[in-house]
C-alpha positions as CSV (number, residue, x, y, z in Angstrom):
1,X,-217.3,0.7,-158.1
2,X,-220.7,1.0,-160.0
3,X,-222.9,3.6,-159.7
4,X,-226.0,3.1,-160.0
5,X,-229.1,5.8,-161.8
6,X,-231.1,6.5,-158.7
7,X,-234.5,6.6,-161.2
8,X,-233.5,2.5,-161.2
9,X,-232.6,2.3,-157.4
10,X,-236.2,3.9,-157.1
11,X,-238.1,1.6,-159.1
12,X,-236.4,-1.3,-157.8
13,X,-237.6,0.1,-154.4
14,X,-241.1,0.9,-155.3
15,X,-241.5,-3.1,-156.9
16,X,-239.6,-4.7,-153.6
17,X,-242.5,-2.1,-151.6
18,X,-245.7,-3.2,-153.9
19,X,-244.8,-6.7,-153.7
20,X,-244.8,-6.7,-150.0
21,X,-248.3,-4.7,-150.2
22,X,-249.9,-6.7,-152.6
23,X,-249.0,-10.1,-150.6
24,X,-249.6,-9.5,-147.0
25,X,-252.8,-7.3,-147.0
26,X,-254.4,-11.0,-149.5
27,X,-253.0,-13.4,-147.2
28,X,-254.6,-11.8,-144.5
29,X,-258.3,-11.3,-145.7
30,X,-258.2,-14.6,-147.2
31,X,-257.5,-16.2,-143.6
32,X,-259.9,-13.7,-142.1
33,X,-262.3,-15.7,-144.5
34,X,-261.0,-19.5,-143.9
35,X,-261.4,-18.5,-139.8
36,X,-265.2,-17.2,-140.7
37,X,-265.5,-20.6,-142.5
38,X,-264.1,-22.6,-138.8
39,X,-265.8,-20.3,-137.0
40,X,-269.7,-21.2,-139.1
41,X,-268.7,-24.7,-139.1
42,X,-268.4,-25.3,-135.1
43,X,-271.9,-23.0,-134.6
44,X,-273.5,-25.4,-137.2
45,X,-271.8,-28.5,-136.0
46,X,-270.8,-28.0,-132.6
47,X,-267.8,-30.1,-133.2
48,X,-265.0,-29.1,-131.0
49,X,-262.6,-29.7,-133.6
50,X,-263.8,-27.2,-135.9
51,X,-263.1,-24.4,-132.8
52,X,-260.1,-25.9,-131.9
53,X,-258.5,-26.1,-135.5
């Protein structure tokens, strides 16, 4: 069996845990601002599609 330095297993965590934080949190504001975009579109328009999509 290999053991493994638990300074490595750490880091390896930390990378798999900023990753995840990094990606999410900038998915999410950048479709908060692509539904503002919808949302300023149908009050400008009122073009159902716009509120529907």
């Amino acid at each position: 069996m290999m053991d493994f330095d638990p300074f490595v297993l750490a880091r390896a965590q930390f990378a798999a845990n900023i990753s995840f934080h990094i990606l999410f949190p900038s998915i999410t504001i950048g479709l908060g601002w692509i539904l503002l975009f919808f949302r300023i579109r149908y009050t400008l328009t009122n073009d159902t599609h716009w509120e529907n999509a």
